[in-house]
C-alpha positions as CSV (number, residue, x, y, z in Angstrom):
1,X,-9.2,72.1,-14.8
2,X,-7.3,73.4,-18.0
3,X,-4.5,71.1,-16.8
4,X,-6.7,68.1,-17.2
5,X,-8.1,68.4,-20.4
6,X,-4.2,69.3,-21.4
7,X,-3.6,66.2,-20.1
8,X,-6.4,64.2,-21.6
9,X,-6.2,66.0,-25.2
10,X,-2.1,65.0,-24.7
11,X,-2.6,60.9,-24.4
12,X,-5.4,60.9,-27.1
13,X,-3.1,62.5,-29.7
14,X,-0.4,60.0,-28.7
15,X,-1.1,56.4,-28.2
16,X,2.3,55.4,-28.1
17,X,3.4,57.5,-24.8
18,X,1.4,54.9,-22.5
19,X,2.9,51.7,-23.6
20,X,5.6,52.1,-21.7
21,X,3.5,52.2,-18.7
22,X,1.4,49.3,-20.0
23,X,4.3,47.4,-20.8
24,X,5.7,48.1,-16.8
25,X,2.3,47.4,-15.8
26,X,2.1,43.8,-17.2
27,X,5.2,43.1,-16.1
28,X,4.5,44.1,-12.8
29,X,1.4,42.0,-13.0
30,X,3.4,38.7,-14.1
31,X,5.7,39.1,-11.3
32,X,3.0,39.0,-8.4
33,X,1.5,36.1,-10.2
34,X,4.5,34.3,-10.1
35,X,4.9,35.3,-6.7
36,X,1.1,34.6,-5.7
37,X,1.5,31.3,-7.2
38,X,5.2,30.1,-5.2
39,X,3.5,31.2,-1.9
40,X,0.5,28.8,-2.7
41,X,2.4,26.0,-3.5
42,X,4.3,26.7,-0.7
43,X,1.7,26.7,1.9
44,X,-0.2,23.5,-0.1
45,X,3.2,21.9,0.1
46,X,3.1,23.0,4.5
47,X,-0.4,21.8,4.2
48,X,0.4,18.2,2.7
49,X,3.1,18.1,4.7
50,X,1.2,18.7,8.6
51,X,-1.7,16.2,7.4
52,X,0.9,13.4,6.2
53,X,2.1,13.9,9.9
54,X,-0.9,13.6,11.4
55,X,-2.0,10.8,9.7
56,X,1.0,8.8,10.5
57,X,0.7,9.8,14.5
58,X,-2.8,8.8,14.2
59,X,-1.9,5.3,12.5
60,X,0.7,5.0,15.6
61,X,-2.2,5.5,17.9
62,X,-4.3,3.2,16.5
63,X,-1.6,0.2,16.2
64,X,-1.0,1.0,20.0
65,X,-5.2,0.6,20.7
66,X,-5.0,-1.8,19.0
67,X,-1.9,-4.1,20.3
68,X,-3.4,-2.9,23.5
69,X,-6.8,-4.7,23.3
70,X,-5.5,-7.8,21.3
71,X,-3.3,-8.4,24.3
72,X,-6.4,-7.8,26.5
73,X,-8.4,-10.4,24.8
74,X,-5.4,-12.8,24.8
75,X,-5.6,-12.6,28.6
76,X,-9.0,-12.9,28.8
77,X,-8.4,-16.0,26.8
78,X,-5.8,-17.4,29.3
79,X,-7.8,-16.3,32.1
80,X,-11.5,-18.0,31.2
81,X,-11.1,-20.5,28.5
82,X,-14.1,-22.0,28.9
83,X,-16.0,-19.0,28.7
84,X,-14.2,-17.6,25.5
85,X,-15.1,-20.7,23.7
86,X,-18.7,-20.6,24.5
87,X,-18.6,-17.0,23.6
88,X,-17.3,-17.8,20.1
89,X,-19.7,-20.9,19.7
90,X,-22.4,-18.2,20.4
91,X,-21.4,-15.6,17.6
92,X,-20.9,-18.7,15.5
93,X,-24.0,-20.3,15.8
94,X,-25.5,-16.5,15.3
95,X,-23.6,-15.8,12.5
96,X,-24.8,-19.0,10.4
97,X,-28.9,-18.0,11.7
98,X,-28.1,-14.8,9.7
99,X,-26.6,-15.8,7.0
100,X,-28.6,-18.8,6.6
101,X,-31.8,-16.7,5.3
C-alpha cells in the first residue's frame, strides 16, 4: 500500500513524467484510426462493388424476360391476328372510357 501512495505522490509532483506516455498514447490512437478508417473504406468499397454486380446480373435477367416475352407476344401475333387486333381495339376503346371522364 506504501508503494502506491509512493507512486501516486511521485506523478503529482511531476506532471511532465506522463507526457511521454500521453504523447505514445495519442499516437497510438491516431494510428488505429487511420487503420479503422482504410478497413471501412475498404469493405464500403467490397460493398459497392458486389451490389454494382448484382445489379447488372439482375438487369441481364430482366432484358432476357423481357426479350423472352416480346418474342412470345410476336408469335401470338403471327399465330391469331385477328384476335390480337380485337384485343387491342378492346384496351383502346377502354383506355379512351377512362380517360374520357
Amino acid at each position: 500500500m506504501a508503494t502506491t501512495r509512493a507512486k501516486a505522490t511521485n506523478k503529482d509532483a511531476d506532471p511532465q513524467s506522463g507526457a511521454p506516455d500521453l504523447t505514445a498514447d495519442i499516437r497510438q490512437l491516431r494510428e488505429d484510426i487511420a487503420r479503422l478508417a482504410d478497413d471501412l473504406r475498404k469493405t464500403g468499397s467490397r460493398s459497392v462493388s458486389r451490389a454494382q454486380q448484382a445489379a447488372r446480373e439482375s438487369a441481364e435477367d430482366l432484358r432476357g424476360s423481357a426479350e423472352e416475352w416480346q418474342d412470345d407476344v410476336a408469335k401470338t401475333v403471327r399465330e391469331k391476328p385477328f384476335t390480337a387486333l380485337a384485343l387491342a381495339v378492346g384496351v383502346g376503346w377502354l383506355l379512351a372510357m377512362m380517360t374520357r371522364r
